[in-house]
BAKOLMAR-561833 format. One record per residue (C-alpha): residue number from 1; x negated, y, z negated; residue in one letter. Coordinates in steps of 0.1 Angstrom, whole numbers, plus 5000, padded with zeros to 4 digits. Layout:
REM BAKOLMAR-561833
> n/u/v/w/res
> NUM/X/Y/Z/A
...
This chain:
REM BAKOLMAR-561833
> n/u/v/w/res
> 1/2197/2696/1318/X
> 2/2211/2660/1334/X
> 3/2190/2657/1366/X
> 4/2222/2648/1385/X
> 5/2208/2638/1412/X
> 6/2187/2608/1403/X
> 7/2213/2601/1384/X
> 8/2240/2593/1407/X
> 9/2216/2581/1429/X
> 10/2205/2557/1407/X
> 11/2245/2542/1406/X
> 12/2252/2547/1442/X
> 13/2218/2537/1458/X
> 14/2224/2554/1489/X
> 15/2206/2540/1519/X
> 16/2205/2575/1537/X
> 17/2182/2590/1507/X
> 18/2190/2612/1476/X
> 19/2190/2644/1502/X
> 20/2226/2634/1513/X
> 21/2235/2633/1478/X
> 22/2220/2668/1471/X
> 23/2240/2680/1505/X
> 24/2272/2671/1491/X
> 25/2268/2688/1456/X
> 26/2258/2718/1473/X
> 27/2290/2716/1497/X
> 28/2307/2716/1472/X
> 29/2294/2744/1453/X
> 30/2295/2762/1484/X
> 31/2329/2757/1494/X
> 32/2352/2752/1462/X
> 33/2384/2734/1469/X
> 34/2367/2711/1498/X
> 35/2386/2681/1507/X
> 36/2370/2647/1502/X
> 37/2371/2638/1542/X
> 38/2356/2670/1546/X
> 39/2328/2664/1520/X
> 40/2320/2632/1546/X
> 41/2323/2650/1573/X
> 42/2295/2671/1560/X
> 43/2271/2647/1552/X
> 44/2279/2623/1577/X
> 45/2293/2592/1556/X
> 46/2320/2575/1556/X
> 47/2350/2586/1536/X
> 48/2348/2559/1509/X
> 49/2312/2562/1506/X
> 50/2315/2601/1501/X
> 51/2342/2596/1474/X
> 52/2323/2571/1454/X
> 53/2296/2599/1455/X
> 54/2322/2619/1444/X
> 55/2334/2600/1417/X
> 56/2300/2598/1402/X
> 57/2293/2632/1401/X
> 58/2331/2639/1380/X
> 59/2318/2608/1357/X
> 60/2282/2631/1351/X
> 61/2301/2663/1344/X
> 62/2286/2682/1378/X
> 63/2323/2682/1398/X
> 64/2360/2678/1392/X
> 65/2390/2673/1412/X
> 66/2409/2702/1408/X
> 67/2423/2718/1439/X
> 68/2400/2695/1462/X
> 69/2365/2692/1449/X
> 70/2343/2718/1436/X
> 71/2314/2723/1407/X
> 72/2322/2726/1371/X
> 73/2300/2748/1349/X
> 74/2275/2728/1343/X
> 75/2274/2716/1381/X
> 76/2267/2753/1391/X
> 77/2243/2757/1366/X
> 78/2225/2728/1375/X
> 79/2229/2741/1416/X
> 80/2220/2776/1409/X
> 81/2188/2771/1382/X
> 82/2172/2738/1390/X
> 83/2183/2735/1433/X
> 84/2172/2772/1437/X
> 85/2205/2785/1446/X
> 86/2206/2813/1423/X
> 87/2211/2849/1434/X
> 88/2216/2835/1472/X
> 89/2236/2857/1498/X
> 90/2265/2827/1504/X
> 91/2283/2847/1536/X
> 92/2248/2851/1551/X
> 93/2242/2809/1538/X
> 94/2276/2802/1553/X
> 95/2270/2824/1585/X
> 96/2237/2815/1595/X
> 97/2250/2779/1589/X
> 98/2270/2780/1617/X
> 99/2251/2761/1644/X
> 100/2277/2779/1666/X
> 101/2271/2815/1651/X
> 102/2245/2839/1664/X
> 103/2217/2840/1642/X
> 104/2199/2865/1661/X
> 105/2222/2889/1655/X
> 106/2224/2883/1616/X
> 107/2188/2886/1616/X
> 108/2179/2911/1636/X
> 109/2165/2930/1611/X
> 110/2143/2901/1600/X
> 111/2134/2901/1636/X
> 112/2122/2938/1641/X
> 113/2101/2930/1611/X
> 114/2088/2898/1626/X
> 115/2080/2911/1660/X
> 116/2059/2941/1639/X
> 117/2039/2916/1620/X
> 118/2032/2895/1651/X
> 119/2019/2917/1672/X
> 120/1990/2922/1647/X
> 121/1980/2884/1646/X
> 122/1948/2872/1655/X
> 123/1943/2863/1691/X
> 124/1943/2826/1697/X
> 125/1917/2801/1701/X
> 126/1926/2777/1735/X
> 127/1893/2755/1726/X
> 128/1916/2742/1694/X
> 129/1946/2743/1713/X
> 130/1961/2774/1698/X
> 131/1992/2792/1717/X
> 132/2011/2819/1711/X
> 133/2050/2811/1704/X
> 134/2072/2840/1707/X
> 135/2089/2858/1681/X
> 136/2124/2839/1683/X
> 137/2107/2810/1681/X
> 138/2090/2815/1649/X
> 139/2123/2824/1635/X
> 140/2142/2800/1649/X
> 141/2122/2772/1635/X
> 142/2129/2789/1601/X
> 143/2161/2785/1610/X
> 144/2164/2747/1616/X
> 145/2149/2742/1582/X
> 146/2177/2759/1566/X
> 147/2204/2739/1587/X
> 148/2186/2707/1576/X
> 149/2185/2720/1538/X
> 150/2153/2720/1536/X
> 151/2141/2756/1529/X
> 152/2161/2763/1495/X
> 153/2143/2756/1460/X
> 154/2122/2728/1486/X
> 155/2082/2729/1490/X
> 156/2071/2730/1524/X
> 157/2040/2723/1538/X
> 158/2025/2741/1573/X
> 159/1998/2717/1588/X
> 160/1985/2743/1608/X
> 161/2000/2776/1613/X
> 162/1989/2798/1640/X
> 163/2028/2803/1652/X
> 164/2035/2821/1617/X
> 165/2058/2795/1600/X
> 166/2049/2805/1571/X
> 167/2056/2842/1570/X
> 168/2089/2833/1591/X
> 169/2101/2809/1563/X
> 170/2092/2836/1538/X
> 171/2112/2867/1555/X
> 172/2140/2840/1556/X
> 173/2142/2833/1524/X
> 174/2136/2870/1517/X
> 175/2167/2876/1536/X
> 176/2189/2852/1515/X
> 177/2178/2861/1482/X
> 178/2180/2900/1481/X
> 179/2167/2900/1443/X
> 180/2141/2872/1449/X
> 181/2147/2864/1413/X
> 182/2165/2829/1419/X
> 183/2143/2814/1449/X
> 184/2122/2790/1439/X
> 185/2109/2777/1476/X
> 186/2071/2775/1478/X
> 187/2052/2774/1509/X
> 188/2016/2764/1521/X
> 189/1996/2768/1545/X
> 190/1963/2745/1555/X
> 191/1944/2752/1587/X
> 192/1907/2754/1596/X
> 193/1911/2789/1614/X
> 194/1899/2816/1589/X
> 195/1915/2845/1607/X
> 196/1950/2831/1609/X
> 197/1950/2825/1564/X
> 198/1935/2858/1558/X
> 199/1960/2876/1583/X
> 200/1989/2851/1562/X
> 201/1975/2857/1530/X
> 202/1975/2896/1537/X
> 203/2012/2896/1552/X
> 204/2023/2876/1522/X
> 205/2010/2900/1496/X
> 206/2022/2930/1516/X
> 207/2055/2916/1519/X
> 208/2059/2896/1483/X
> 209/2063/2863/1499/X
> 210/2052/2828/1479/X
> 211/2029/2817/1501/X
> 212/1996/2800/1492/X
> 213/1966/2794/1520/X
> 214/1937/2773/1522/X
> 215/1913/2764/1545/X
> 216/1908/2729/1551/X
> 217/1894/2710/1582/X
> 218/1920/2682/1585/X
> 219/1889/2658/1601/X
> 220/1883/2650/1568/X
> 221/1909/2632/1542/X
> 222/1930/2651/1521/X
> 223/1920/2651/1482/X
> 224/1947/2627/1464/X
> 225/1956/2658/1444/X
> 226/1976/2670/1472/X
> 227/2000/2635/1476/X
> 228/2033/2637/1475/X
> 229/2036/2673/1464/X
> 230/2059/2684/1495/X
> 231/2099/2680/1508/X
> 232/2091/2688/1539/X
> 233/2061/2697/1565/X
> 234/2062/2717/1594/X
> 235/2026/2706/1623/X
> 236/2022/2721/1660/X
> 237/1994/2702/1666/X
> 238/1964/2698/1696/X
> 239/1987/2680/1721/X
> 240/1968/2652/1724/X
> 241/1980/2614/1710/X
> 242/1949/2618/1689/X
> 243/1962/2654/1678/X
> 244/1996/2642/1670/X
> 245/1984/2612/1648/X
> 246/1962/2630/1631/X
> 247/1983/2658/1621/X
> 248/2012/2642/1612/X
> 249/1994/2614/1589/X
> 250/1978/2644/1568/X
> 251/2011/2657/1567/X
> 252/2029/2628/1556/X
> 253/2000/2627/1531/X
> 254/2014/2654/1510/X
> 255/2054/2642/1514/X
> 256/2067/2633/1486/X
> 257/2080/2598/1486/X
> 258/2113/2582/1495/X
> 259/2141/2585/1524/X
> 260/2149/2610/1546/X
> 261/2120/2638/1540/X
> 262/2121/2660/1577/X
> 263/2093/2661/1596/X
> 264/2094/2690/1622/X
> 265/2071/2686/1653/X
> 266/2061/2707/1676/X
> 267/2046/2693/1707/X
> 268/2048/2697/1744/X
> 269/2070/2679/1770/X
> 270/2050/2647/1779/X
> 271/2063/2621/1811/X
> 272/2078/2589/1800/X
> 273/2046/2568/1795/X
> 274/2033/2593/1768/X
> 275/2062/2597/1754/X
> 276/2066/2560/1748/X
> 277/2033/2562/1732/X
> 278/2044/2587/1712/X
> 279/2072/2568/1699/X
> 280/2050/2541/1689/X
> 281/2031/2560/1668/X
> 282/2066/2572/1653/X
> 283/2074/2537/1644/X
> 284/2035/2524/1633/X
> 285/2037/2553/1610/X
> 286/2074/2543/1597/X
> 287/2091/2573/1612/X
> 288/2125/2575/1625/X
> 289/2136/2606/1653/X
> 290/2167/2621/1644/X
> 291/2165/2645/1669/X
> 292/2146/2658/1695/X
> 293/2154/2694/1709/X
> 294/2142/2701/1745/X
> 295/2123/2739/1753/X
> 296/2131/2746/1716/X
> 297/2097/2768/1715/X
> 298/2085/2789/1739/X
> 299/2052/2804/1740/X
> 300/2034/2832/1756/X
> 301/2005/2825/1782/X
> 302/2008/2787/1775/X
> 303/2010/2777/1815/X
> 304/1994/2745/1810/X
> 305/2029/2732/1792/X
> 306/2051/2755/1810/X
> 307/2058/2784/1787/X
> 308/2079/2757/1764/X
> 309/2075/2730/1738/X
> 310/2100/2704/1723/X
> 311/2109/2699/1685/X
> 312/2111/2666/1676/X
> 313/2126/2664/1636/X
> 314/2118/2632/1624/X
> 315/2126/2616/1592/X
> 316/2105/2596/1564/X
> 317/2117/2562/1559/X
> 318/2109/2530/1527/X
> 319/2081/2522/1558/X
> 320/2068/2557/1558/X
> 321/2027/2559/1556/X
> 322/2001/2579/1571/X
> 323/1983/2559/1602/X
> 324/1951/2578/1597/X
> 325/1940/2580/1557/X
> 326/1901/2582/1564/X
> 327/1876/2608/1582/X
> 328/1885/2613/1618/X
> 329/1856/2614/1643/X
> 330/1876/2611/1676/X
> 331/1878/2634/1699/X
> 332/1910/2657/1689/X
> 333/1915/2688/1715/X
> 334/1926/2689/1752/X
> 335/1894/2699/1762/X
> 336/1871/2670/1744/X
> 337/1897/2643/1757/X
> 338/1896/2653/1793/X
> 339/1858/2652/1791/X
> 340/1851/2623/1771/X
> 341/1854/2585/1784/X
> 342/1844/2557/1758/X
> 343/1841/2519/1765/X
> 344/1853/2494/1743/X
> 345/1850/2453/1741/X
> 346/1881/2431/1731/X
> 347/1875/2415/1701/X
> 348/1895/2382/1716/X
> 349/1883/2380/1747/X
> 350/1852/2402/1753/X
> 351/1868/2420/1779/X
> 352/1854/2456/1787/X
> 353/1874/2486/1794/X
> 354/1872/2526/1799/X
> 355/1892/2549/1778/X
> 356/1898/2582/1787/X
> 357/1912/2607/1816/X
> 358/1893/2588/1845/X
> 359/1894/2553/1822/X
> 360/1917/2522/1828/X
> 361/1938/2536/1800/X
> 362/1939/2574/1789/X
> 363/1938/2569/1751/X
> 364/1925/2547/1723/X
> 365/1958/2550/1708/X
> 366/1972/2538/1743/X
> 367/1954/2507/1745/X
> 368/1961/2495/1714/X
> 369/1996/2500/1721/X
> 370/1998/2479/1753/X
> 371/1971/2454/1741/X
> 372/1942/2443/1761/X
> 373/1956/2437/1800/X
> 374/1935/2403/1798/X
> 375/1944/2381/1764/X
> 376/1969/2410/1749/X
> 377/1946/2414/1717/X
> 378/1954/2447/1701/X
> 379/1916/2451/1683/X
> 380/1890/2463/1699/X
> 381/1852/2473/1695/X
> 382/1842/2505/1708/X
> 383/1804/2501/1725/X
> 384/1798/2538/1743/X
> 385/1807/2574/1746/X
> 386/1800/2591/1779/X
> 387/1810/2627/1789/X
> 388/1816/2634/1820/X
């Protein structure tokens, strides 16, 4: 069958990425008879831009103009078989697509069945920065990768997954496919916690979910088997800078290349300064924020960052690269960080300076940043580790 989206693509060359190509076949599969403004309306482009799309799709045989815009047979063949949209429940797709409609409700069966299966995970570790996110949040987060068609016939990637992503995801997908026979989604999960993949691998059986776990200490670099095998990766990671970095570069690791992959971060609320750093790290590793959604997670017993964490979705860009692609042997965790200072020499000038919670700057990551306070060299040398 005509891969129709590479090949309009490949006429259109889209700067926002083939995904807004995909989001506006599946429109109109979804809604047959849609109006060409309201196919841009929908995937955020401009009404000429949209009908060129449009235009290319009716010259490849997926669409026709016929009462507004919608699939012809071959188009829903190619939706339902090779997108992974076959045997989906549309009024749940269409409710629970409703930014403005109460998925709670629609779910609340999924729910019930979530809250029984998390009550029976493993208690968390705090000296890996584990918490404990509440059932809703799960969910929810299950949730947002549906609204940013992401879950459907995609492969996504948990970097880490004490919060039960995973099994969240899976119930959802559950949910929409009553028969299970036209879902082709595929999830996995890589963490160095033991309990947590033999509790998901357990769940996944008992409940028929596609869900694959392995155990992998995410210190060490990620065997080139696993590049570019994923749409989409989901990372709560230590909140740290170190954390953050490291996560997300092993995630983007297994991305599969090209424009406008979702990234969707967990992390806590940090002041101005970190978040700045943050941001840097965004753009060093080619990343662009398309949104960032305040007290979006909330946790139980996690008093240190309030009870509450932000999602940040980010999105992969032509500049997109991991930042760290070798073994990691910096200190990672809350814990190490606040008890660890290190000094290091500027390569320009040979100036000296503490890194660390009591240091002149609170990171490595930090300091490279700003550049040395003396010449503004960014490279430095690091000469000692102290602990304090």
């Amino acid at each position: 069958m005509i891969n129709y989206i590479e090949a309009v693509q490949s006429r259109v060359r889209l700067q926002e990425g083939p995904q807004v190509i995909e989001q506006l076949l599946i429109a109109s599969y979804m809604r047959p008879g849609i109006s060409t403004k309201e196919l841009a309306r929908h995937t955020y482009l401009p009404v000429p831009v949209a009908a060129a799309i449009k235009k290319e799709f009716m010259k490849a045989g997926a669409l026709v103009q016929e009462r507004g815009v919608r699939c012809t047979h071959l188009g829903k063949l190619y939706v339902e078989h090779e997108l992974g949209y076959g045997g989906l429940d549309q009024e749940l797709y269409r409710s629970l697509m409703a930014e403005e409609n109460d998925w709670q409700t629609e779910l609340s069966d999924v729910l019930t069945r979530l809250t029984e299966i998390l009550e029976l995970r493993p208690q968390v570790d705090v000296q890996i920065d584990q918490s404990q996110c509440t059932v809703e949040t799960s969910l929810r987060r299950a949730v947002l990768c549906l609204r940013e068609h992401s879950l459907i016939g995609k492969n996504i990637m948990c970097v880490g997954d004490d919060d039960l992503v995973s099994i969240s995801l899976g119930l959802l997908l559950k949910r929409l496919f009553p028969n299970m026979e036209g879902q082709r989604a595929g999830i996995t999960v890589i963490d160095i916690d033991e309990r947590f993949l033999q509790f998901i691998s357990g769940m996944a059986e008992r409940e028929g979910l596609s869900i694959a776990c392995l155990r992998i200490d995410l210190r060490q670099p990620l065997a080139r088997e696993w590049s570019g095998q994923y749409d989409c990766f989901f990372t709560d990671p230590p909140y740290t800078l170190q954390g953050m970095t490291l996560f997300l570069s092993r995630g983007i690791h297994t991305l599969k290349k090209g424009k406008g992959n979702p990234i969707f971060l967990s992390f806590a609320h940090k002041s101005p300064d970190v978040t700045l750093s943050m941001q840097r790290e965004f753009v060093r590793m080619g990343l662009s924020v398309k949104q960032v959604l305040l007290h979006f997670n909330q946790y139980i017993g996690a008093q240190m960052i309030g009870n509450s964490g932000q999602m940040i979705v980010l999105k992969t860009t032509e500049l997109t690269a991991p930042h760290i692609t070798d073994f990691f042997e910096d200190e990672l965790y809350t814990g190490e960080v606040r008890r660890t200072v290190r000094t290091y020499r500027c390569i320009q000038c040979g100036g000296v300076l503490q890194v660390g919670i009591q240091g002149d700057f609170p990171t490595i990551e930090e300091l490279k940043n700003q550049g040395c306070p003396i010449c503004a060299s960014h490279t430095f040398a690091w000469l000692a580790k102290r602990t304090i």
